[in-house]
C-alpha positions as CSV (number, residue, x, y, z in Angstrom):
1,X,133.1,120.9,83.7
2,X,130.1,119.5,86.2
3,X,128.7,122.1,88.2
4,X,130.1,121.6,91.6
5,X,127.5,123.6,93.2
6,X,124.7,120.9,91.4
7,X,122.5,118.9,93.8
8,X,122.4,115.1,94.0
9,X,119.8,113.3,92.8
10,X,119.2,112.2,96.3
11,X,118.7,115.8,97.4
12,X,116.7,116.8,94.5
13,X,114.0,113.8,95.0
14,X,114.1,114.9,99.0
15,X,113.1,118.3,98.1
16,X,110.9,118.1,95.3
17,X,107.6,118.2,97.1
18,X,108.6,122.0,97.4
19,X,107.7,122.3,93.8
20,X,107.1,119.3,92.0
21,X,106.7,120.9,88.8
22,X,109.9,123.2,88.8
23,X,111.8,119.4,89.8
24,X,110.5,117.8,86.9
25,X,111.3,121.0,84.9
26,X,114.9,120.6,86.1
27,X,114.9,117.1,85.6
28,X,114.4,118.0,82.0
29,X,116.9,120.3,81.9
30,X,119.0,118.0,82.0
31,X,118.2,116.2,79.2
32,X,117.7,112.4,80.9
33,X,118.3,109.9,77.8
34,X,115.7,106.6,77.8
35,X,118.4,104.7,80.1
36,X,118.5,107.4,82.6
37,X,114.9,107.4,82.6
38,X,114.7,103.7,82.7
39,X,117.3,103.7,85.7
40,X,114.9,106.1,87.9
41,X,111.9,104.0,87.4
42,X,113.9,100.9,88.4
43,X,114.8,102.6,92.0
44,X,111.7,103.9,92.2
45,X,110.2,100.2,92.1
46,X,113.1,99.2,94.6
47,X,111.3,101.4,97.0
48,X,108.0,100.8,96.3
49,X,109.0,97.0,96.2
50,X,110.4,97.6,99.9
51,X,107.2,99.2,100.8
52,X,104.8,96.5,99.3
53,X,107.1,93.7,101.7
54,X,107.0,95.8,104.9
55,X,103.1,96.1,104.4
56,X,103.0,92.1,104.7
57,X,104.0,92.3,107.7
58,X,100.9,94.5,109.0
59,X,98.6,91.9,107.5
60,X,99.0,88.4,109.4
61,X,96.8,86.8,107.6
62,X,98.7,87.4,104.3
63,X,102.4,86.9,105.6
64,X,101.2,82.9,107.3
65,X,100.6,81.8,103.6
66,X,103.9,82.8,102.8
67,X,106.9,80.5,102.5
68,X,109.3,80.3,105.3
69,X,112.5,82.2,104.2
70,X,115.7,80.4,104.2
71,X,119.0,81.3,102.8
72,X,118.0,79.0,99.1
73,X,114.5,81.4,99.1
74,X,116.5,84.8,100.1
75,X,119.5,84.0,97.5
76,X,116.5,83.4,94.8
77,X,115.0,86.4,95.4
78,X,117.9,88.0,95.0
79,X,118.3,86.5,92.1
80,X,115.2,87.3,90.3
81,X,115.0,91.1,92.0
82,X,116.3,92.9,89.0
83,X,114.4,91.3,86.6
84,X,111.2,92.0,88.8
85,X,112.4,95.4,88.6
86,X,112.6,95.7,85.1
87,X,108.8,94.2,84.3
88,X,107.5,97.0,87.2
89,X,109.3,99.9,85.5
90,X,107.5,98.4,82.4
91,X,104.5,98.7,84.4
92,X,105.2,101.9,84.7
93,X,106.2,102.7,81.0
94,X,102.3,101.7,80.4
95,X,100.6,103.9,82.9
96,X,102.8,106.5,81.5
97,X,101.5,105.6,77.8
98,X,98.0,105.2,78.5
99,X,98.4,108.8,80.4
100,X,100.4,110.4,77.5
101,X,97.0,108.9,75.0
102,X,94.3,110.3,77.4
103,X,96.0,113.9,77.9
104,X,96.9,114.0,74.3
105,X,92.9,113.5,73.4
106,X,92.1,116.6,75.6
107,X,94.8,119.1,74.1
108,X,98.1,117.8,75.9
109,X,101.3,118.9,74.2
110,X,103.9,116.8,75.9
111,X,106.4,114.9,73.7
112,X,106.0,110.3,74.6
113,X,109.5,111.7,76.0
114,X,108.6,114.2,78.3
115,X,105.5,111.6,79.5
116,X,107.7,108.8,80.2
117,X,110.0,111.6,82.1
118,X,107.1,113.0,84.1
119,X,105.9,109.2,85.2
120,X,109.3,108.6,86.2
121,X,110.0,111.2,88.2
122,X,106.8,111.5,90.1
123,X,107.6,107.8,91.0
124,X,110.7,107.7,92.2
125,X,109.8,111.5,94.4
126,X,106.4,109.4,95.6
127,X,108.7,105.6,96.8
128,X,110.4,107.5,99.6
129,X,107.0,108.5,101.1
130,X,105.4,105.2,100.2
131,X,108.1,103.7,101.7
132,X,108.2,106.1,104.7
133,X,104.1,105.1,105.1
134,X,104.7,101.8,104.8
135,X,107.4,102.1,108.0
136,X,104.7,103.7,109.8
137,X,102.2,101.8,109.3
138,X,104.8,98.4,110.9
139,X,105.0,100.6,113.6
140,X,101.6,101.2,114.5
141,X,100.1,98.0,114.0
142,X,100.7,96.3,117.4
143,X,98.9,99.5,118.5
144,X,96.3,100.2,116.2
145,X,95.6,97.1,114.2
146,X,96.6,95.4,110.8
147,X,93.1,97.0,108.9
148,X,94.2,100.8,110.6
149,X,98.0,100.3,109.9
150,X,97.2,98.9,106.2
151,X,95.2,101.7,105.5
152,X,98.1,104.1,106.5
153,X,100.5,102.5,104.1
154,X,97.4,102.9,101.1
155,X,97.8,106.6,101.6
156,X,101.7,106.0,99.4
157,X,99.3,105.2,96.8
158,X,97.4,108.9,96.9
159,X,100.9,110.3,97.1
160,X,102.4,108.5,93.7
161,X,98.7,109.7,92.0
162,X,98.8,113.1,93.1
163,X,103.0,113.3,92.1
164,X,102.1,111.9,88.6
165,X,99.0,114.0,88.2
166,X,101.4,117.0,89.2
167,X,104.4,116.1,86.7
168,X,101.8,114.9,83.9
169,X,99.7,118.7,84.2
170,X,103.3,120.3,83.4
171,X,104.4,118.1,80.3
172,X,101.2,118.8,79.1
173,X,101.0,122.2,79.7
174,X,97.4,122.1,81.9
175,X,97.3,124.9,84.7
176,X,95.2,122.1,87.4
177,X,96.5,119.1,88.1
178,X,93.0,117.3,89.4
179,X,91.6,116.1,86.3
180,X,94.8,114.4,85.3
181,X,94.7,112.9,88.8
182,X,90.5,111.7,88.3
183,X,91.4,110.4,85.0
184,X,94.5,108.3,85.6
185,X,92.6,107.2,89.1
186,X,89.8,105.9,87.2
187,X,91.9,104.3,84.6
188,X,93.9,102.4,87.6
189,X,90.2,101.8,88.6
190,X,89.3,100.3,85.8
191,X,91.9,97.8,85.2
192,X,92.3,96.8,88.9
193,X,88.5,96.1,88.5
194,X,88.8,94.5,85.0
195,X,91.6,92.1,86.8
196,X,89.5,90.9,89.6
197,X,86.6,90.2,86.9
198,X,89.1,88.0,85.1
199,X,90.4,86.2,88.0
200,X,86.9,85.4,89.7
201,X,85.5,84.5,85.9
202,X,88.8,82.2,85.4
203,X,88.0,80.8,88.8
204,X,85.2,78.0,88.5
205,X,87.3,76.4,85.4
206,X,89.7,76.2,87.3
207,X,87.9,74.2,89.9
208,X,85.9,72.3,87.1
209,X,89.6,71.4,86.0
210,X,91.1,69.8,89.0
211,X,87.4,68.4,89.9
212,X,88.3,66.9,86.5
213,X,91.7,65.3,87.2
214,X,90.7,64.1,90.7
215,X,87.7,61.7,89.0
216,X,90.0,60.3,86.7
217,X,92.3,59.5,89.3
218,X,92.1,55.4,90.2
């Protein structure tokens, strides 16, 4: 018989910045199979998804090359949400892999498992303070400015490394949490910075391309 006396999940994500690592160790407890754990990363990209389309609106420049939204745009989005949802908990699944490799290199002990667990649950405790930034920083910006407010809602992004450098430094049985939270940082670094390199080297073939098409036009 389910223990009555049992938090909700909702409760349990709420108060798990009282002791992240004691959540995560109850959220194994409780054995979480790969759907479960696949269910939790989905709502945590609802929220962070949330927070990522309030944020538009403290950067004006951003939200005028936007579409307009009608009801055919809103019904598409709707459409496609869940399978956005699905590729950013795979997003997730690969930070969470790439973590698992580097801790594993420097004496980690967590199972691929417990990894995947730790990355989901330090983002789905982290997307109701994202999102709560994110709020924020729509309410400030008349008063403080897009750049001030935007910077506001960047501080989620502190609070999903620091929750994942938290749960990570359990699974893997390290006592400090900071160098899991340097390493992944610089890993997020990296790649952000490897993905800019590609898109500004892709850049002038594309322009060579449709300086291309438009001489061969009659």
């Amino acid at each position: 018989m389910p223990d009555a006396a049992a938090p909700s999940l909702s409760r349990r994500v709420l108060t798990a910045w009282g002791d992240l690592r004691g959540s995560y160790r109850d959220l194994l407890a409780r054995q979480p199979g790969e759907g479960a754990l696949l269910a939790l990363l989905m709502a945590a990209g609802l929220l962070f998804t949330v927070a990522g389309a309030l944020r538009l609106a403290t950067d004006p420049a951003r939200a005028a090359d936007l579409p307009p939204v009608t009801a055919g745009s809103v019904i598409a989005a709707a459409m496609i949400l869940p399978v956005g949802l699905y590729v950013l908990a795979m997003v997730f699944y690969a930070l969470a892999m790439i973590g698992h490799g580097l801790a594993r290199l420097v004496g980690g002990t967590a199972t691929g498992r417990e990894s995947r667990a730790a990355m989901a649950w330090a983002a789905l405790v982290s997307g109701p303070v994202v999102l709560a930034l994110s709020v924020v920083s729509v309410a400030l910006a008349p008063a403080i400015g897009a750049a001030e407010a935007g910077g506001i809602a960047q501080l989620g992004s502190f609070a999903f490394l620091y929750a994942v450098a938290v749960c990570f430094a359990d699974a893997h049985g390290f006592r400090r949490a900071w160098p899991v939270a340097a390493a992944l940082g610089a890993v997020v670094v990296a790649i952000l910075a490897a993905g800019a390199a590609m898109a500004d080297g892709r850049q002038p073939g594309v322009e060579t391309l449709l300086t291309g098409a438009s001489d061969r036009v009659p």
